[in-house]
N, C-alpha and C positions, 0 to 999 in steps of 0.2 A: 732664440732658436733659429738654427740654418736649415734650409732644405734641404745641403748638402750631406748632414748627418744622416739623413734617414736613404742616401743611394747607399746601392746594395750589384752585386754583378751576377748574371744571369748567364750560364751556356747552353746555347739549342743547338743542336747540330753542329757541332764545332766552332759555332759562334757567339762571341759575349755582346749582352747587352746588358745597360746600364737600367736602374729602375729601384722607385720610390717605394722603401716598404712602410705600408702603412701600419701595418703589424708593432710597428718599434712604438707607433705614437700609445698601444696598447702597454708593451713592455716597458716603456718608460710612467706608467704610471697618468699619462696627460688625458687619454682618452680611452672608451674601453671598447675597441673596433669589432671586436666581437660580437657586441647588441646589434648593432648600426644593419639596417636593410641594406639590401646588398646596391641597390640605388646609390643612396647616401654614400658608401663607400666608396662610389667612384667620382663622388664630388669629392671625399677629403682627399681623396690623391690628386682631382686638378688642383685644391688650391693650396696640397705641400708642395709641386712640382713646382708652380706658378709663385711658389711665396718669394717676394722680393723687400718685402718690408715698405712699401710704398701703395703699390694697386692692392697687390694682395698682401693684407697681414698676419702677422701670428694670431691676432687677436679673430679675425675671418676664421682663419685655419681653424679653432676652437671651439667655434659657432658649430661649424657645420661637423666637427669630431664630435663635438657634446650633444650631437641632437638628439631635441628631445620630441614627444611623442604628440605634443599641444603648444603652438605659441599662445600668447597672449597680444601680441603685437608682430607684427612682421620683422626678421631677423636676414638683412641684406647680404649676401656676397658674392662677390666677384670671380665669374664661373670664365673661361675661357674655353671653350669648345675647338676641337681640330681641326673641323672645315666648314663647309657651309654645300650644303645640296639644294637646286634651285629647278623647279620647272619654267618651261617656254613663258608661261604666260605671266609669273612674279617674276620672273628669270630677262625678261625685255623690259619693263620697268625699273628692276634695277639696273642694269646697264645703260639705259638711256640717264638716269641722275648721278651714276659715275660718270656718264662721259659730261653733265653738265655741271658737276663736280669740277671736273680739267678744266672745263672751261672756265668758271667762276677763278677758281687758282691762277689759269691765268691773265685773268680781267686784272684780277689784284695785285698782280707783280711776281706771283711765286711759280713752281716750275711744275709745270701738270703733270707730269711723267710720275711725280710725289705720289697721285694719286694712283693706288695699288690694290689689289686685294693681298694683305698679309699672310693669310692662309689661305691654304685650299681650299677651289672654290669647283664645283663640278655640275653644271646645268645639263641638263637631260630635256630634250625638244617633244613633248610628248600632249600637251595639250592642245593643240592646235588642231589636228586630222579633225575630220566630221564626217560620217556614215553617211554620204551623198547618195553613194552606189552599195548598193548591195545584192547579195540572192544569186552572183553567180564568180566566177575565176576568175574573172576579170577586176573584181569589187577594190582589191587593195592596191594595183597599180592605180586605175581611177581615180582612187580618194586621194592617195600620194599625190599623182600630178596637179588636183584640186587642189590640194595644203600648199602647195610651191605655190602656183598660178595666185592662191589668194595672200600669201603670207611671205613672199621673195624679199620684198623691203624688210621685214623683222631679220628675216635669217639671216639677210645680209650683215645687218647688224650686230646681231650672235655673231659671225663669221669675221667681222671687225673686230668686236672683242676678243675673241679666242686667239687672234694673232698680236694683237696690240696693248694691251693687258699682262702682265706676269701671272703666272697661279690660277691660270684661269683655262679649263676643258669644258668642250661642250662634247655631249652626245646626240648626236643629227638626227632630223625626226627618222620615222621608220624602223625603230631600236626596240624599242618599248615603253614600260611608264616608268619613271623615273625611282620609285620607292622597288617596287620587283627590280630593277638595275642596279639600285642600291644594296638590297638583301642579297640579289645573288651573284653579286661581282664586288659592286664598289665597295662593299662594308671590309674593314679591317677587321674588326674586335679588337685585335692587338694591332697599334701601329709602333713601327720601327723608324726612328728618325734620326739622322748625321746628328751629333751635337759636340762639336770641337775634336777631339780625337777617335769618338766612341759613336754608341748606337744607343738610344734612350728608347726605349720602350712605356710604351701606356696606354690606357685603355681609347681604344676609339670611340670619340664623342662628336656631336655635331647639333645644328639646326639647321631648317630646311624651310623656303619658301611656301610650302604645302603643311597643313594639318596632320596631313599621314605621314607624314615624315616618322612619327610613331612605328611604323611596319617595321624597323630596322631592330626596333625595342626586343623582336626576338630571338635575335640573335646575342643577347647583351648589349647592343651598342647602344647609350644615353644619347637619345632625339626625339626632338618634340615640334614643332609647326610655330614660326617666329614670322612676323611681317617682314616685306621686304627690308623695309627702312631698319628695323631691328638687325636684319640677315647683314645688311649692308655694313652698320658700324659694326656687325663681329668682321666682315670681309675687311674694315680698315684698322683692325689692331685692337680695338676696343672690345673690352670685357661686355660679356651678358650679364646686367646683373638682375639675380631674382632672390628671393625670397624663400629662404629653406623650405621646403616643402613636410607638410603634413605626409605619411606614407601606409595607404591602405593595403594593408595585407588580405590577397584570396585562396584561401586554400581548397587545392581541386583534390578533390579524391575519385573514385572510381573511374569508367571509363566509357565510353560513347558507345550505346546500343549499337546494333545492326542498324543500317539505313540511316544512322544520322549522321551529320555533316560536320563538319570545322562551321562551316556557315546557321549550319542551327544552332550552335554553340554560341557562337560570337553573339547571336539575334538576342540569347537566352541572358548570357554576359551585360551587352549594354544595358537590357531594360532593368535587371537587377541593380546595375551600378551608377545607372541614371537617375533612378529610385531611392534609391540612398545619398545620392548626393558627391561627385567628388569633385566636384571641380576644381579648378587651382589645385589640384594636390596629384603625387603618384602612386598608383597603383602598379603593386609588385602579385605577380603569381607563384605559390610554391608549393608545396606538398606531395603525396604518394601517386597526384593523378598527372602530374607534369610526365612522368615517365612512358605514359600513351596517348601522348600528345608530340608530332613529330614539330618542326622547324616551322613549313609550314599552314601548319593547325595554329599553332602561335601566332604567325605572323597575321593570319585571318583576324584572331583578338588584335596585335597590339596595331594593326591598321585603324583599327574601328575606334581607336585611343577619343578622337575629337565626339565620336559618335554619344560617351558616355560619358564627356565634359571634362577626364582626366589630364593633365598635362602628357601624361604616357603612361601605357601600358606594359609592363617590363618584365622579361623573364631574364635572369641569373643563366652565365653560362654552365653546361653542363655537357651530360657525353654525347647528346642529343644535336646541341652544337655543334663539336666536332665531327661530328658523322658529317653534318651538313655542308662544315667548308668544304671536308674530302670531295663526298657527291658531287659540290659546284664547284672541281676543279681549284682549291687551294688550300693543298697537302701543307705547304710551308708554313701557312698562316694559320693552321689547325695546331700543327706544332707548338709555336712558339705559343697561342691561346691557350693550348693547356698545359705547358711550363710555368708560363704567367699567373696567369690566374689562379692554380694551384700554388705557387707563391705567395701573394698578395693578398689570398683569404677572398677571390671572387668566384670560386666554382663553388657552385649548388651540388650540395648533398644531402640526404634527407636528415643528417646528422644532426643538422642543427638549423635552429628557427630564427629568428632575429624577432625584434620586438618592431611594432605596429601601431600605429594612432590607434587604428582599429581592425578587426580581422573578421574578414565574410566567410562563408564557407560554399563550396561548391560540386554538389554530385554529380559528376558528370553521366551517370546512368539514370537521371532524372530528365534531359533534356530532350525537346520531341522537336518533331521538324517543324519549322517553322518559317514564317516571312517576316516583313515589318513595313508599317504604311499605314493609310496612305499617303502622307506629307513627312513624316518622323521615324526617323530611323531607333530610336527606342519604342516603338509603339509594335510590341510584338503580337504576333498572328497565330494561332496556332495552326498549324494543316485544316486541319477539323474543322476549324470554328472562320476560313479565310467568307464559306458563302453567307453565312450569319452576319459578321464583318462586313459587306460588302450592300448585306439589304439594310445593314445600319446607317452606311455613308448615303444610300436613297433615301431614308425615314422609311425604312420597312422594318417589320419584323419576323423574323425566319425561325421555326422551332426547330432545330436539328435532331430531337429526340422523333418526336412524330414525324422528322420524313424517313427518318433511318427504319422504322418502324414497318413506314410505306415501302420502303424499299424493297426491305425483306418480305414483305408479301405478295409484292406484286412482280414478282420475279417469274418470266415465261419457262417454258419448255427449253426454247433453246439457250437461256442464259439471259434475255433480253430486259430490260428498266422498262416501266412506263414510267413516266413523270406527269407531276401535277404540275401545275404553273405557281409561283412563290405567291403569295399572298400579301400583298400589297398596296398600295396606290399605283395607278398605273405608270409612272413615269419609268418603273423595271423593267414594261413588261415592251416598251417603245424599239425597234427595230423598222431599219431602211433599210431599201433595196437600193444597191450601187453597183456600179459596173467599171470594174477595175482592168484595164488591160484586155477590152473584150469579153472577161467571165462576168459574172454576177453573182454577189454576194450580200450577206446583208452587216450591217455592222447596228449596234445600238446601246442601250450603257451596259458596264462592265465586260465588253469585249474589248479582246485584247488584241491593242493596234503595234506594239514595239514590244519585244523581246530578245534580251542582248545579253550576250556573254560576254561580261567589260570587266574592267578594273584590275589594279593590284591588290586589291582584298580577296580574289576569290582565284583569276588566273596566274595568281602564284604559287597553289594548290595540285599541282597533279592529280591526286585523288578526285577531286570534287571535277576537275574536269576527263579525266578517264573515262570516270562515272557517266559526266553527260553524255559523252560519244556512245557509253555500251545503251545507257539509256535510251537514245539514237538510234542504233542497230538494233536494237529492241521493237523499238515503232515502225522503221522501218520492215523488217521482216514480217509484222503483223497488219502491212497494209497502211499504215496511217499517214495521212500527210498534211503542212502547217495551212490553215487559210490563207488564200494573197490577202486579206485585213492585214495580217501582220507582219510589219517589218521586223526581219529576222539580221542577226548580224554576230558575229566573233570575231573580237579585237582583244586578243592575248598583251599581255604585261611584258611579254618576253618571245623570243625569235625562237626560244627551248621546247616551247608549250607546242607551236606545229612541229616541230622532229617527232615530239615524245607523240603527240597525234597521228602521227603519218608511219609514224615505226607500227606503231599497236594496229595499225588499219583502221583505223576509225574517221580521219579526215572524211570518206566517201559517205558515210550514214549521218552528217553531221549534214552536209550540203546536198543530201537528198532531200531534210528538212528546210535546206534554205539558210544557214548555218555557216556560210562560207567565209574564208578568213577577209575582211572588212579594213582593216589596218593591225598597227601594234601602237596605242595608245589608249587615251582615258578614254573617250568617247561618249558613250553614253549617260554614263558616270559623272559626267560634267555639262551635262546639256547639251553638249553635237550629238545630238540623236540625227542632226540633220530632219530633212522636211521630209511629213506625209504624203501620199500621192493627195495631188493637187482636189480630187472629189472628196476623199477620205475624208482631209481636214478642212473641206467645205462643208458636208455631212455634218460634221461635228458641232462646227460654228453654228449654223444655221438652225442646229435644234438642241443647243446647249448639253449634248450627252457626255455622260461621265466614263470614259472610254478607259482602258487599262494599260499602263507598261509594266511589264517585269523584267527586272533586270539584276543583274551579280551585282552590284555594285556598292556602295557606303553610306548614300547620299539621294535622299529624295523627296526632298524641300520644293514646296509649289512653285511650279511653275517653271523647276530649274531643269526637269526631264527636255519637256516638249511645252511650250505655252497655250498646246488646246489638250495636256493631257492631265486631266484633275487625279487620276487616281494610281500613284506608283507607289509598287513592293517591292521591294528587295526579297533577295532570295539565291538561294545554292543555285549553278551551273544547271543540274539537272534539274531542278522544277524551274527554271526558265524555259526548258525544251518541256519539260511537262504542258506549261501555260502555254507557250506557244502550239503543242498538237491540240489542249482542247480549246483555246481562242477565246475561253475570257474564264474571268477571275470568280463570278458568283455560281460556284459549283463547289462541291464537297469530294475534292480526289481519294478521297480515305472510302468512301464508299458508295459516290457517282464513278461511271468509268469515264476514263480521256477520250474516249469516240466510239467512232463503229468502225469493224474493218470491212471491207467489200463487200462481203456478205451479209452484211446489216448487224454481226456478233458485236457485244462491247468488249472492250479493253478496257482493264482496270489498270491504276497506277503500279500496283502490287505486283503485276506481271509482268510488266516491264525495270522493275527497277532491280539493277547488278545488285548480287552478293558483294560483302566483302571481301571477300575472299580471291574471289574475280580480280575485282579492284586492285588490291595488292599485288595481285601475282604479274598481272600489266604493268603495274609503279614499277616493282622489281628488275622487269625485265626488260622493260623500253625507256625510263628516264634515265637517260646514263650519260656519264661525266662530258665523253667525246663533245657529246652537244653544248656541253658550258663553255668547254673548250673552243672548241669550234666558232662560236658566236661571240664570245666576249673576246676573244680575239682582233677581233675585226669589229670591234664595236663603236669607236673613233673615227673609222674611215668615212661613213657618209656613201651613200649611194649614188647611183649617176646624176640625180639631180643638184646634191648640197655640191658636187666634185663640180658643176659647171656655173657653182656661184663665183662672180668674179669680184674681188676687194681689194682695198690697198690699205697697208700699214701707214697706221698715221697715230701719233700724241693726242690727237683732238678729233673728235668727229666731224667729219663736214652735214652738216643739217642739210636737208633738201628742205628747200622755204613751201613746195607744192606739193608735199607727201602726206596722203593722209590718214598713215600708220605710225613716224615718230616726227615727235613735234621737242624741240626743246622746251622743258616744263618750266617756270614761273619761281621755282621754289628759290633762286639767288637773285634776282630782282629787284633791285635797291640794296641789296647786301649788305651790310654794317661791321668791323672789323668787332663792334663792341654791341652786344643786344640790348635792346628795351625795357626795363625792368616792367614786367608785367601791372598795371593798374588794374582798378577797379572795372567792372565791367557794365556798363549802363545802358538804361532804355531797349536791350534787347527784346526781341519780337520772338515769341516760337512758331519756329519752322515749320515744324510737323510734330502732332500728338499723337505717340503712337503704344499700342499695346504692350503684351509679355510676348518674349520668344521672338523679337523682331531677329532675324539671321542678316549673316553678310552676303547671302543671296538678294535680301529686299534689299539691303545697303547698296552692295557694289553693283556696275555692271556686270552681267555674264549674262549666258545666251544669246539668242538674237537680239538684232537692232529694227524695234520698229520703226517703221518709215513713216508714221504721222506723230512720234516721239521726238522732244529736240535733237538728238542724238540722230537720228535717221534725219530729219529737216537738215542739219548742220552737214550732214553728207552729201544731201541732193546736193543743196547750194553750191557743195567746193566741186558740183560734177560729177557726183558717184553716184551710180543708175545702184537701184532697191537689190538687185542681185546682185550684186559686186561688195553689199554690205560687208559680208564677211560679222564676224562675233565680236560681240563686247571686247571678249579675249583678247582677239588677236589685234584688238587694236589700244591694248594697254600701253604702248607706247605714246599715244596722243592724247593729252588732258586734255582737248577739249572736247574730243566725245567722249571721253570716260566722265567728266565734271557732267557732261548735262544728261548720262546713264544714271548717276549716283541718284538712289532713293525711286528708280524710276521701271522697279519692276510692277510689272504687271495686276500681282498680286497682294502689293504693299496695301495698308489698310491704315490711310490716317485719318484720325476722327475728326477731323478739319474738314472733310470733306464726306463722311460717313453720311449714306453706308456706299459713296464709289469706293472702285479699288483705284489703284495703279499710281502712277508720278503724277499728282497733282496734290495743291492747299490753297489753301486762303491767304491772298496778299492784304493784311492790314495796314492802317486801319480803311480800305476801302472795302474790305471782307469780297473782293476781288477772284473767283476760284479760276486759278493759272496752272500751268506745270511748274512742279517745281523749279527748276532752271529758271522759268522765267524770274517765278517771284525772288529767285535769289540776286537775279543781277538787277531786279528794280530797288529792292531794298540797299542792296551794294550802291548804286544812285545816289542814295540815301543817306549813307555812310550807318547805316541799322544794322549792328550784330544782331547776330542768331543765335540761338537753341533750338536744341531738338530735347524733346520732354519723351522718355520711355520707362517701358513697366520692367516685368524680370525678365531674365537673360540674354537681356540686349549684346546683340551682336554673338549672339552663337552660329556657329559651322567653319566653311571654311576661312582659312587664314588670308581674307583677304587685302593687301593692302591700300585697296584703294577704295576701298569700304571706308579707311579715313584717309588719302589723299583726298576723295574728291568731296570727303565732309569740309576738310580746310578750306579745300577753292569755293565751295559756295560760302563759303563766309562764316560761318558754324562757329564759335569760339567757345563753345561748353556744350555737353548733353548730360544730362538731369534722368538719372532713372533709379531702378530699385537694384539692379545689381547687371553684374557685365559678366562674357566670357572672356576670359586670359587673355587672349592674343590680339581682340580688338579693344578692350582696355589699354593692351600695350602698346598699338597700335595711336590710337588716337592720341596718348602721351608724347608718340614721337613722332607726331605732325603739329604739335604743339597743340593741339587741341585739350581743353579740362574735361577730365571725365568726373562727374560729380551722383553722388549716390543720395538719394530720399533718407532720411533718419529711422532706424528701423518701427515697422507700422505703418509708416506714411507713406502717401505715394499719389500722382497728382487727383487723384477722381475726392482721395480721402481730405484733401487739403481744398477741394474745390476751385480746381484748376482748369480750364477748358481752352486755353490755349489761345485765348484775346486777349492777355493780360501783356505788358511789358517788363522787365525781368530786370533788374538790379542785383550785381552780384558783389559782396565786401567782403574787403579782408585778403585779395590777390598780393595785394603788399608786402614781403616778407613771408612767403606762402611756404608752409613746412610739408610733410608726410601728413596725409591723413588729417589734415587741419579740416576743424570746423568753420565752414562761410553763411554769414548772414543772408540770407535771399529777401524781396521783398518783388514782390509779382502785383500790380497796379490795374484793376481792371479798369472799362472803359467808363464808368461809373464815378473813378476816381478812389475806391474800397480799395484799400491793401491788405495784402496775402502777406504776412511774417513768417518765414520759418526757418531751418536750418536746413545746409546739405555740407556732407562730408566730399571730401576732395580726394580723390580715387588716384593721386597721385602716394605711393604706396612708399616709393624711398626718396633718400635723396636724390637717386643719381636722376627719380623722374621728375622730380623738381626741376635740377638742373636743365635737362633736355625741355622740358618747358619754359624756364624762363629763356632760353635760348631760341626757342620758338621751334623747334623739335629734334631732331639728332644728326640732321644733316646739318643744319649751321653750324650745330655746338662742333661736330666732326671737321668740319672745316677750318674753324675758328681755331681748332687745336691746332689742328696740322698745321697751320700755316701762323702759330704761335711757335711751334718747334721745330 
């Protein structure tokens, strides 16, 4: 079989292009493309396109034509993706191990220039800003000038690579967040590409540095969240390879009451889908109810993709679509999408179904408003039930039936509530007086200290944000206003969201609440919440209170908001301006009012919140194209400050030896033209024992850097005073505060040291309790491999890649748990590190494992897929522990990358083989 057989010629507007039908593989009897989810068909078209009889074969191409609905073993092929989408903060990491890539190339004799990104590669500078300033007009140049003054060395860097590099864009901070730049600019759906006399057309695919990279899923375009090191071998020519996927089918029928949200939706979406289970696998949406569900509304789901453990959330393109490229200014690309894909059998119609591993159902006239918190974004809230919820997280208990009860009876003349006090222990009912800026107020637990309108999950919505603003003028007109408690902030995904704000008139009632535009990046979203006022989160510390953020956002894993903020919800645009007027969380907005207005009247939720109708009629009339236009025009250039960064073109980077933001990493370091064959793994110590659900928040750095953590020590010493920290983040360039960050959150919880939290264990056998860093370079001393021993869902959240760079540097050579999420499984494969799985049942507490033991691992020798390895754990007694663990390296090609000791040798080794 030739790929060549199945091109076929296409004219859109006067123009041919050349394109893959995969329809013929139906008609020739080989496959029957017709079943196949509308996913799966855009992998048989990468790998007819791609078939060369070598990387990809006919026999791949069949794999994934014939799939079927249940593997029984995992079913490898070799996916090649279009480009690669990278934020600032995976997006400097990678570029610092390409530029030390060139250099290794050229230690060895070969010509670094080799070193390329093959495909498209396009970084968006968007994690970096941090909510320093806010609350007035001045908030966003501020913060900007802060992100240069703290992060000038990175960008410069970026700004090296974008010149010196082929295939390689950045978009300069100040833009947006990189997944909203991607859905409404950078996404193709269909791309058009030169290929020898003609125009080859196909569907737009990618991976991305980021988790969310999912958000694009609603537009049809195939992406999912891949570690740097992964990003990096698809940037040098090298296949993704995964494992057909399983393919959960949901079908949405009806449509979204009055008053509810895309964001009640998505809340309602993960906790169902996290509940059932999808991990490793894709999740398609289809049915009668996709049709009132606009672009947006989607992309709010397929963002939340990581939130409900699927590889991607994915909707089929449809008319819905092409309405959208129009909207966001690309008429062209709308065209040729739905020439194409009316072609190739990829537009969605309700005509026909495909078949499904398994198929959920979904009423969308069933979904209520909702939050989710307060550490887990599938842990949904209902409106109703957030004050009940919240006397839970204090050990109270709250009857919501008898206050509602109370409520109703003890309603005044003029409208007025009394209230009882919650019933409780008193630790609710605790309240200080503090004096913030000259006022006086009192803060105490479930008061809300941050509320932010952040992210690409929700500020890529019009709707939901319209909503806030009329929400806003709503409060506004009736008197209300936010406490100074609460730090208020709006940081849009897109430069679009303030026109379409400023058009409608609503910018003014937004920042009458405090609401002022803050930056255009993740912000909050990613832990730059930036610092408390300095009493605030003294208050806090001082008397342990469980304070509240509400925020738009995806993501609200302990510790990752703010590190003195134990209790964050998620939530729509407009109930963050809710939370914020009534200034904390254990309150029942369904039938407490949000305050009082001057007069001493209440204000109910219900009174203030927009029609839909409203709502639309503002979308209609003020999001309009000019603005796409307008902006994403100029979305390249950089503002005055990236336009006075000064660089020079060069093959090689020049390293500054006293810079304490990029460091040349370690990873070619004795180099070897030929690898190590993998041995046995002996006498290993465990590092850390740690529970289910450990995320790549406790793993990697992110957030702050505490200054009596080695990572803050390791700053002093080189000279950097505690306020010039700067984030984990922004200094993903230098392994050695990222190495002595890794495992050294705050909140981490290893039983070695239980019941402390934070970056500490037990250095054996002195049973010694150090930081972790330390105990890793005494063991390293030693010449002592590591383990780390974990329960279920190790390594779920974000796709961070140094969640396993800096597992490697401290010396880690396996982790032992009950099961992994995708991305850091795949991760730790391609830092060479073993990811090894408990045999189902078992798991260390059931094997009686405490984490004294020394660790012998057999059978590395000739190490296959999914091989079973002998373990034998040695307590100090001299009692051995027998058991089995499976080896989580899944195909060959992760074998290889391991015996190679992870995918940037094997990448190199190649290249400079050919």
């Amino acid at each position: 079989m030739n790929a060549k057989e199945f091109a076929k010629t296409l004219t859109v507007d006067g123009r041919d292009y050349t394109y893959y039908d995969i329809r013929e593989l139906e008609a020739r009897n080989i496959a029957p493309i017709g079943r196949l989810p509308f996913s799966i068909r855009i992998l048989v078209e990468n790998l007819l396109r791609k078939m060369d009889g070598k990387v990809v074969r006919e026999a791949d191409l069949k794999a994934v034509a014939g799939w079927q609905k249940q593997y029984d073993a995992p079913v490898e092929i070799p996916y090649h993706p279009a480009r690669v989408l990278m934020q600032d903060f995976t997006g400097v990491p990678a570029v610092v191990d390409l530029a030390a890539m060139r250099d290794a190339m050229r230690d060895q004799g070969g010509d670094p220039a080799r070193i390329n990104p093959l495909v498209p590669v396009e970084l968006i500078v968007d994690h970096s800003v941090q909510i320093d300033y806010y609350g007035t007009t001045r908030s966003l140049e501020d913060n900007v000038a802060k992100e240069y003054e703290r992060n000038g060395e990175r960008y410069k860097l970026l700004k090296w690579a974008q010149i010196s590099f082929d295939n390689f864009k950045v978009v300069p901070p100040n833009s947006g967040i990189c997944h909203q730049v991607n859905l409404e600019h950078l996404g193709r759906v269909v791309i058009a590409d030169p290929d020898g006399d003609g125009t080859v057309a196909y569907p737009d695919t990618l991976v991305g540095t980021d988790s969310h990279t999912t958000m694009i899923n609603a537009i049809g375009v195939m992406g999912w969240g891949v570690g740097g090191i992964e990003a990096e071998a698809v940037m040098l020519g090298q296949p993704y390879y995964m494992a057909i996927p399983e393919v959960i089918g949901v079908k949405l029928s009806g449509r979204l009451r009055e008053g509810i949200t895309a964001t009640d939706l998505v809340l309602r979406v993960t906790e169902m889908l996290r509940n059932h289970g999808v991990v490793e696998k894709f999740v398609e949406f289809f049915g009668p109810g996709l049709k009132h569900l606009s672009v947006p509304d989607r992309a709010t789901i397929a963002n939340m993709s990581p939130e409900y453990g699927a590889t991607m959330g994915f909707f089929p393109v449809d008319d819905k679509t092409l309405e959208y490229l129009r909207m966001t200014d690309r008429e062209p690309q709308a065209a040729l999408t739905e020439a194409y894909t009316k072609a190739v059998g990829l537009f969605y119609t309700e005509s026909e179904q495909p078949e499904y591993t398994q198929m959920l159902e979904l009423d969308l006239d069933t979904v209520e408003p909702s939050l989710a918190g307060p550490a887990r974004p599938q842990d949904r809230i209902a409106l109703s039930a957030m004050k009940g919820a919240f006397a839970k997280i204090l050990g109270c208990e709250y009857d919501r039936d008898a206050e509602l009860a109370h409520i109703s009876k003890f309603h005044d003349e003029s409208g007025n509530v009394t209230h009882r006090p919650l019933k409780c222990r008193p630790l609710v009912q605790r309240e200080f007086e503090i004096a913030l800026n000259g006022r006086h107020t009192k803060i105490g637990d479930g008061h809300v200290v941050i509320a932010a309108i952040t992210s690409c999950t929700n500020t890529s919505n019009p709707h939901v944000l319209i909503g806030a603003g009329l929400l806003a003028k709503a409060a506004v007109a009736r008197g209300l206003k936010v406490s100074p408690l609460v730090k208020t902030s709006l940081a849009p995904g897109s430069k679009v969201v303030v026109d379409y704000l400023e058009a409608a008139g609503l910018m003014p009632y937004l920042e009458a609440l405090g609401f002022h535009l803050a930056a255009f990046g993740c912000t909050t979203c990613i832990g730059n919440s930036g610092p408390l006022h300095p009493e605030v989160e003294r208050t806090i510390s001082d008397h342990n209170l469980n304070v509240a953020a509400v925020l738009s956002g995806n993501r609200n894993f302990e510790a990752r908001i703010h590190q003195n903020v134990k209790s964050n919800f998620l939530a729509s645009p407009m109930l963050v301006v809710a939370y914020a007027l009534a200034g904390r969380v254990d309150i029942d907005l369904t039938i407490e009012p949000i305050g009082l207005d001057p007069n001493g009247r209440p204000v109910f939720l219900d009174e203030l919140w927009p029609a839909l109708a409203t709502v639309d009629t503002l979308v209609r009339d003020h999001v309009k194209q000019e603005f796409y236009t307008r902006e994403y025009g100029r979305i390249f250039d950089g503002d005055q400050f990236w336009k006075a960064l000064e660089v020079t073109e060069s093959t090689t980077y020049a390293w500054e030896p006293q810079s304490t933001y990029i460091k040349k990493p370690p990873y070619f370091d004795g180099f070897q033209t030929t690898p190590t064959p993998p041995t046995q793994l002996e006498k290993a110590r465990a590092f850390l024992l740690l529970g289910d659900t450990v995320t790549t928040d406790h793993i990697s750095p992110a957030g702050a850097i505490p200054k009596e953590y080695p990572a803050g020590l390791h700053l002093i010493e080189k000279g950097v005073e505690p306020d010039q920290f700067n984030s984990y983040g922004s200094r993903r360039g230098n392994h050695e505060v990222m190495m002595r960050g890794t495992f050294a959150n705050v909140r981490i919880k290893n039983k070695l040291v239980a019941p402390k939290e934070g970056g500490w264990t037990l250095k054996f056998p002195e049973k010694e309790e150090m930081f972790n860093y330390d105990a890793a370079m005494a063991y390293h001393k030693e010449n002592i491999p590591l383990v780390v021993l974990g329960g279920k869902e190790y390594g779920t959240g974000s796709s961070r890649d140094w969640a396993a760079k800096g597992t490697h540097l401290l010396g880690i050579e396996a982790v032992l748990t009950e099961s992994y999420e995708r991305i850091h499984r795949n991760n730790l494969v391609g830092m060479g590190v073993l990811p090894l799985v408990f045999k189902p049942g078992e798991n260390a507490e059931t094997l009686g494992l405490d984490g004294s033991e020394t660790y012998t691992i057999e059978g590395l020798a000739g190490i296959k897929p999914r091989k079973t390895l002998k373990v034998r754990a040695v307590k100090e007694d001299g009692k051995e522990i027998a058991f089995e663990a499976i080896a989580r390296l899944d195909t060959d090609v992760d074998v290889t990358y391991f015996e190679h000791g992870g995918i940037l040798p094997y990448v190199l080794r190649k290249l400079m083989a050919g």
